[in-house]
C-alpha positions in Angstrom: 8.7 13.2 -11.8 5.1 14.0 -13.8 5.2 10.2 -14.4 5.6 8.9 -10.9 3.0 11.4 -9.7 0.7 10.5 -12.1 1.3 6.3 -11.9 -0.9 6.1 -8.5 -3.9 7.5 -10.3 -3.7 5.6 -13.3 -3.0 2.2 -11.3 -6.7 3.4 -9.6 -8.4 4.5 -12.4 -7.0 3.3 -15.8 -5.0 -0.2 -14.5 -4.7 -0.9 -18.5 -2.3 1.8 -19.1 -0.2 1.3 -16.0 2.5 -0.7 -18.5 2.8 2.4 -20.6 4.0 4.4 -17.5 6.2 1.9 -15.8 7.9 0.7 -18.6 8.1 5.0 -19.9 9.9 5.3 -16.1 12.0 2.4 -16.9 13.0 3.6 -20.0 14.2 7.1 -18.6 16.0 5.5 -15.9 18.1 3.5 -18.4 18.9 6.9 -20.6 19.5 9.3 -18.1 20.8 6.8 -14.8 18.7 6.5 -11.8 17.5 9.0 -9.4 15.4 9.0 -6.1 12.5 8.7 -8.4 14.0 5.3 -9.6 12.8 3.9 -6.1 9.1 3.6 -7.0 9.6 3.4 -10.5 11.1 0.0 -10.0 8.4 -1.2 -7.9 5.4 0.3 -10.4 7.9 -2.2 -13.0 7.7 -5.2 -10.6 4.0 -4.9 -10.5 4.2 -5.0 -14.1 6.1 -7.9 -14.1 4.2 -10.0 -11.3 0.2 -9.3 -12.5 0.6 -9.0 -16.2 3.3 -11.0 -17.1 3.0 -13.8 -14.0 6.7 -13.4 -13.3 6.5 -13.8 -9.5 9.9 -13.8 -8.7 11.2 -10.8 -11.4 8.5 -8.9 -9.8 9.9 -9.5 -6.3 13.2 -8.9 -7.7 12.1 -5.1 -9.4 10.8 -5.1 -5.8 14.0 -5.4 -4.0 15.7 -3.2 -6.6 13.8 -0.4 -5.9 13.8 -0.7 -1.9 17.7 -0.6 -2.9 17.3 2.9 -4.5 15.5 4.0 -1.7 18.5 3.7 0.5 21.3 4.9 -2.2 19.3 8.0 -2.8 18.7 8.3 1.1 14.7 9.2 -0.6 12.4 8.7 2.7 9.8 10.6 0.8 9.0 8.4 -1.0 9.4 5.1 1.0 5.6 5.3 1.7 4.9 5.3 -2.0 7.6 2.3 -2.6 6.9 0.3 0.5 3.2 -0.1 0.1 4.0 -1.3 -3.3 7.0 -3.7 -2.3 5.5 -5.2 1.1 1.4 -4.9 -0.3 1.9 -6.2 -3.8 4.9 -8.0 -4.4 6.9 -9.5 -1.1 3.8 -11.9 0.3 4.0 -13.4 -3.1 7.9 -14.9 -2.4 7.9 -14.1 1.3 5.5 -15.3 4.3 2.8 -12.6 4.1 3.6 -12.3 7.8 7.1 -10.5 7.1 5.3 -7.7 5.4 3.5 -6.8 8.3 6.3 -4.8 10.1 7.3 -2.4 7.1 4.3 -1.6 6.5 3.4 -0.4 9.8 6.2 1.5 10.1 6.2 2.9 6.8 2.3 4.5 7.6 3.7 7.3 10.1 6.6 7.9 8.1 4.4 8.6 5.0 2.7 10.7 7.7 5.3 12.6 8.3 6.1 13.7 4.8 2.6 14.6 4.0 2.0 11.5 1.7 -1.3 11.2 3.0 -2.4 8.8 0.1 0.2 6.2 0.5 -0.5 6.8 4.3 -3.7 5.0 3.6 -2.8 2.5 1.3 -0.3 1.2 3.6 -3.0 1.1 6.4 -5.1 -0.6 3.8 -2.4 -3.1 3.0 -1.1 -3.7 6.7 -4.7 -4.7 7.9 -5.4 -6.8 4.9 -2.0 -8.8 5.5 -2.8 -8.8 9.5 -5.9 -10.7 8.3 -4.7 -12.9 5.7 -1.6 -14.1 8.3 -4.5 -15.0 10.9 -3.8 -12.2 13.4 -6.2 -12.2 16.6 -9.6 -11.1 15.7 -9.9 -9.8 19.0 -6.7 -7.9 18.3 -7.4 -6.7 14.4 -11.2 -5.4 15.8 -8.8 -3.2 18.1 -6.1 -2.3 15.6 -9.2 -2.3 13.1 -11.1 0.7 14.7 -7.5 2.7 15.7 -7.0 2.8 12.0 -10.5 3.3 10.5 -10.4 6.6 12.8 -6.9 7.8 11.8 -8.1 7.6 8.3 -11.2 9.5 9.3 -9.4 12.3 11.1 -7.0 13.1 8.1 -9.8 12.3 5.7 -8.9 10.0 3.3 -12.1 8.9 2.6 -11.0 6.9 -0.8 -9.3 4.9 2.0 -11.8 4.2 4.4 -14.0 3.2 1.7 -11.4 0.3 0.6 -10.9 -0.3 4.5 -14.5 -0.5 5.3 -15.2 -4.1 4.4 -11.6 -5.2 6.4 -13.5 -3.9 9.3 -16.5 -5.7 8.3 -14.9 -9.2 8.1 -13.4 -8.3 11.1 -16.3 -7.9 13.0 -18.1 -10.7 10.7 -15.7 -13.4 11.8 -15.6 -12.4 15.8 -19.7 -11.9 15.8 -18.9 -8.8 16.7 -20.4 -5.1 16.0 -17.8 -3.8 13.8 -16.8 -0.8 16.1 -18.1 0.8 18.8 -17.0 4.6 18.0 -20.3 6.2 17.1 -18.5 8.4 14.4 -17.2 5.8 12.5 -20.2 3.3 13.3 -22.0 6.0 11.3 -19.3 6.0 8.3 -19.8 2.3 8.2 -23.8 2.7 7.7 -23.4 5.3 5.8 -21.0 3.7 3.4 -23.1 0.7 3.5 
């Protein structure tokens, strides 16, 4: 349990050591047999697999295993954690970036819901990022764009609206528009800027 808590932060602040706590996760799993945990643990293995080792579809396939533990272990805590990683790391990589879309839309009020408030984020970091990269409507995103910057304002995930700043940027860039027209958040932007 330390281990998965502690994964997120090192992916974010010590990437390099991420192996050691996948693999550590892995490792238990095999001893002791799977448990709700085994869901994310998986999918921290798969991005293992997919950015250090280049195995695309063993990644993808850590991926799948660990959505499948998900739904053994009935563990919708921690499908905010596990479907940020599956449908923002590993899935556009085998999969039209376009099918990620959906999950992880869904997945942001679910995280909600359960007070996962960081993965909350990251899958609204991950959902617009993939909106852009499948060639959403720019006219559309600037809309979806500001909804979301102020959500992650109001529950103040600040780490998050940092990373989702320059999404709103491009945004805006691309449509020659002004990025949002909420004064609040027009400040955040300049601010952050």
């Amino acid at each position: 349990r330390i281990l998965s808590i502690a994964i997120s932060t090192v992916f974010v602040t010590s990437p390099n050591h991420l192996p050691l706590f996948a693999f550590r996760m892995l490792r238990l799993f095999l001893k002791y047999g799977d448990l709700p945990l085994a869901s994310f643990g998986y999918t921290s293995v798969g991005i293992i697999e997919r950015a250090a080792l280049g195995n695309l579809l063993r990644g993808y396939e850590f991926g799948r295993l660990g959505v499948r533990m998900l739904e053994k272990y009935d563990a919708a805590a921690l499908e905010g954690r596990t479907t940020n990683v599956v449908n923002g790391m590993l899935r556009h990589w085998v999969e039209p970036i376009r099918n990620t879309i959906p999950d992880l839309t869904a997945a942001i009020s679910r995280a909600e819901s359960f007070g996962d408030l960081e993965f909350s984020g990251y899958l609204i970091i991950n959902a617009g990022s993939n909106r852009l990269t499948a060639g959403d409507s720019l006219a559309e995103l600037h809309d979806i764009f500001q909804e979301m910057g102020l959500r992650l304002r109001k529950k103040k995930l600040h780490a998050s609206l940092d990373m989702y700043l320059p999404l709103i940027r491009m945004a805006a860039k691309l449509r020659n528009a002004p990025p949002l027209e909420d004064q609040q958040l027009q400040e955040l932007i300049t601010d952050a800027a």
